[in-house]
C-alpha positions as CSV (number, residue, x, y, z in Angstrom):
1,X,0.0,0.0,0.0
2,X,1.3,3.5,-1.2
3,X,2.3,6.5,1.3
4,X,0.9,4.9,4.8
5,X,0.6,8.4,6.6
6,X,-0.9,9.8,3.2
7,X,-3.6,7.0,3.4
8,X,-4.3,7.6,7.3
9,X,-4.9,11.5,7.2
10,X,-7.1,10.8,4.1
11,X,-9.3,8.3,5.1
12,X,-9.6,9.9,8.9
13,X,-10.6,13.1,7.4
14,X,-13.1,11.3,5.0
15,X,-16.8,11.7,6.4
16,X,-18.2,9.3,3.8
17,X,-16.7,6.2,2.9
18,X,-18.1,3.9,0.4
19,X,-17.2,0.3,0.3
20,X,-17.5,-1.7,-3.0
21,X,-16.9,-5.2,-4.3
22,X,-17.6,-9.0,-5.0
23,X,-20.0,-10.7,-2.6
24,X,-17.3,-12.8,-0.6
25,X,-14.8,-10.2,-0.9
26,X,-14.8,-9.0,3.3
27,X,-17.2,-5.4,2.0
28,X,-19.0,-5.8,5.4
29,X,-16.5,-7.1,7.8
30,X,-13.9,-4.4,6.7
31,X,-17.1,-1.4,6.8
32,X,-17.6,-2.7,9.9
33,X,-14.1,-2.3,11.3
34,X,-13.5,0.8,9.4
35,X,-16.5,2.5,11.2
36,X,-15.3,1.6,14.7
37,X,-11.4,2.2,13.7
38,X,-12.8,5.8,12.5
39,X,-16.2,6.6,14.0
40,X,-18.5,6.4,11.7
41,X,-21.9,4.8,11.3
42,X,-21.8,1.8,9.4
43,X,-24.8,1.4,6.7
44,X,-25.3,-2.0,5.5
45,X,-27.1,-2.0,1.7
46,X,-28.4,-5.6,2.5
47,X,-29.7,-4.8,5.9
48,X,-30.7,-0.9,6.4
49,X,-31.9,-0.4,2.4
50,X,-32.4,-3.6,0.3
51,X,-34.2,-6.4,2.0
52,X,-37.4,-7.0,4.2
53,X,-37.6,-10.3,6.3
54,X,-37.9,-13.2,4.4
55,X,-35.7,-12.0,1.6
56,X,-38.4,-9.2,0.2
57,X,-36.9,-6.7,-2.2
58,X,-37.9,-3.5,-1.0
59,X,-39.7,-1.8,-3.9
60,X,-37.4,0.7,-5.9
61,X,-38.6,3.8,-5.2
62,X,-38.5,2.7,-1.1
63,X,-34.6,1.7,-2.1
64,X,-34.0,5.1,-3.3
65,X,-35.4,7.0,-0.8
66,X,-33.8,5.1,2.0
67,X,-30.2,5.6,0.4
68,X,-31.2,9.2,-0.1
69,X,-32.2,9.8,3.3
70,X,-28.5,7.9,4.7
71,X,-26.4,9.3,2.2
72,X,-27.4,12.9,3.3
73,X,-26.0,12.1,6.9
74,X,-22.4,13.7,7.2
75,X,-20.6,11.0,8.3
76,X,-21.2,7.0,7.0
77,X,-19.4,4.1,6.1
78,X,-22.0,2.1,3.8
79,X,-20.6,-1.2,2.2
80,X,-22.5,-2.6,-1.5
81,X,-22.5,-2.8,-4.8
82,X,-25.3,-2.1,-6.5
83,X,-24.8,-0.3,-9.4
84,X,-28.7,0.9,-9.7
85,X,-27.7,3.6,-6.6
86,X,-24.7,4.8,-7.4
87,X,-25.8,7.3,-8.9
88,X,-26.9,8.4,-5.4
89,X,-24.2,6.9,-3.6
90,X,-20.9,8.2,-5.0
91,X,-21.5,12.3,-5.2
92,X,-21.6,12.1,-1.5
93,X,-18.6,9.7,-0.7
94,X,-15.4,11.3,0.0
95,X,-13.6,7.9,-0.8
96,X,-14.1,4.7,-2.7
97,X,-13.0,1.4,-1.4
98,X,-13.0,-1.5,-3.8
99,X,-12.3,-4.9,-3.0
100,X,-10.7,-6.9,-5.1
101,X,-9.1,-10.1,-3.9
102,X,-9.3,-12.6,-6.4
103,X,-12.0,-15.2,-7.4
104,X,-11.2,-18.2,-5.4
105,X,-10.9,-15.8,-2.6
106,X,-14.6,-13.8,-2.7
107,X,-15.4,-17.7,-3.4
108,X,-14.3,-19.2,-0.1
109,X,-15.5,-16.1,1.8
110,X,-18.8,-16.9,0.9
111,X,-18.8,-20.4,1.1
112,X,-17.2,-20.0,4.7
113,X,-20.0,-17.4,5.7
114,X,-22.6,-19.2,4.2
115,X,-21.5,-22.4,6.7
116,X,-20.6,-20.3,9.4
117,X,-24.1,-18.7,9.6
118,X,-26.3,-21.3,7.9
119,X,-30.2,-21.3,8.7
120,X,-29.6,-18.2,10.7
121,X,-28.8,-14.1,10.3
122,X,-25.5,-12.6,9.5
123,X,-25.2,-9.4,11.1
124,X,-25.7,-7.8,7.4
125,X,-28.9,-8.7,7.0
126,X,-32.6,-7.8,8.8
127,X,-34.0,-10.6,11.2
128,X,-36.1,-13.0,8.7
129,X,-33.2,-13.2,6.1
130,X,-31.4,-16.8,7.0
131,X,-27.8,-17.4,5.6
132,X,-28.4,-19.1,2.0
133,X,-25.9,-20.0,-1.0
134,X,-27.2,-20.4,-4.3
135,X,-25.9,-21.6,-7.5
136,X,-27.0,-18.4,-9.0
137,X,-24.8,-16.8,-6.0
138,X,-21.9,-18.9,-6.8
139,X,-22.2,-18.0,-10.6
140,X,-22.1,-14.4,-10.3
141,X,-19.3,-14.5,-8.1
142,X,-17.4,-16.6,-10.3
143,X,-18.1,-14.2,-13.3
144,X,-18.1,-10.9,-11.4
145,X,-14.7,-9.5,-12.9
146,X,-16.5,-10.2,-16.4
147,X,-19.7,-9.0,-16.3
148,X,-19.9,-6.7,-13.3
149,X,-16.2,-5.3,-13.1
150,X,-16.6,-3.1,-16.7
151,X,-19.8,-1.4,-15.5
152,X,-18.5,-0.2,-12.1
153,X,-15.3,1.1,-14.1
154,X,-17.8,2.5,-16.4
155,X,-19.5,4.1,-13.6
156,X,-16.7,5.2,-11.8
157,X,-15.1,6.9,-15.0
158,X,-18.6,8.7,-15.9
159,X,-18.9,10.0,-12.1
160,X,-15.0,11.0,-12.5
161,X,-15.8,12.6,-15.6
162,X,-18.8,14.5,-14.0
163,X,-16.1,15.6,-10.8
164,X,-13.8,17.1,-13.2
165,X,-16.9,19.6,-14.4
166,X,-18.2,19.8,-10.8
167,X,-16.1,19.3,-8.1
168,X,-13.2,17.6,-6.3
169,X,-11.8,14.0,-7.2
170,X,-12.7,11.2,-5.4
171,X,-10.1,8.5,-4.4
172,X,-10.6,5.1,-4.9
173,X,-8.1,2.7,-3.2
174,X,-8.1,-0.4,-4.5
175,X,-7.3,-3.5,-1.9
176,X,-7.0,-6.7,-3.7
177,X,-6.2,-9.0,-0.7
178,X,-7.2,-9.8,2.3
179,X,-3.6,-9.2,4.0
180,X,-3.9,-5.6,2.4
181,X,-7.5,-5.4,4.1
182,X,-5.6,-6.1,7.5
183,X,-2.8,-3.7,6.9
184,X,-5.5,-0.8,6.2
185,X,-7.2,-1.9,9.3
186,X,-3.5,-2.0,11.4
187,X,-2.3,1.4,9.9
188,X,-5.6,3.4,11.3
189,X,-5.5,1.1,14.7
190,X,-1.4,3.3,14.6
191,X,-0.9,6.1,16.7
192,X,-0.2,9.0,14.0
């Protein structure tokens, strides 16, 4: 990881931290730590916006108004994906965080959550919403750098493109294992 006490000051002075990656890749175990290691209140996409018990969708316009409401708080780490909110999510985060550990790893994290918390809740999720692993799950993890890594970097570029007209840059730090996950995490637990 580049320039430590850069990498401190910035993410300490960020207010608004978004998370991003592969299911499996440690998005909501590293939010998590983040927001105790910093302060900030963790949102969790799955739990506080997306899902009703028993694994109900919220309806769309519900999801948008919910991440409207959280992303106008000052200070948040929110973990998740979804590309249908970014466009809400990323004018107000300070700093992008994108996992990116490879395959086999976002494929054993999921695999090992899934049997670590099988017929009953993660933490991530609303009560109702027992620990599953689906083929279909398994699948898009397995293609995620195909299919969904080209339309975040699409989405990242066109919100870059839009900072350059409108305001200041947003960093994204890229971690792309989980040892680099625990050095972030050991550099802000540092004295400065």
């Amino acid at each position: 990881m580049k320039g430590t006490s850069g990498l401190k000051s910035m993410l300490a002075a960020a207010d608004r931290i978004l998370v991003i990656g592969c299911p499996g890749s440690g998005k909501s175990t590293l939010a998590k730590r983040l927001s105790r290691a910093l302060g900030r209140r963790y949102i969790s996409m799955d739990r506080d916006v997306y899902w009703l018990p028993g694994w109900r969708k919220r309806p769309r316009d519900e999801i948008d108004r919910l991440i409207a409401k959280a992303v106008e708080e000052e200070r948040w780490i929110m973990d998740g994906t979804g590309l249908s909110s970014f466009h809400l999510r990323l004018p107000r985060a300070q700093v992008v965080i994108w996992l990116r550990p490879p395959r086999y790893a976002c494929l054993y994290g999921a695999i090992s959550r899934a049997l670590r918390y099988f017929g009953r809740n993660r933490p991530e999720l609303p009560a109702g919403c027992r620990e599953n692993l689906s083929l279909d799950a398994l699948s898009y993890i397995w293609n995620f750098e195909r299919h969904a890594v080209p339309l975040i970097e699409a989405a990242l570029r066109d919100h870059a493109a839009g900072i350059v007209e409108h305001g200041p840059e947003v960093p994204i730090l890229q971690l792309k294992s989980r040892r680099q996950m625990r050095e972030l995490l050991d550099l802000l637990g540092r004295p400065a």
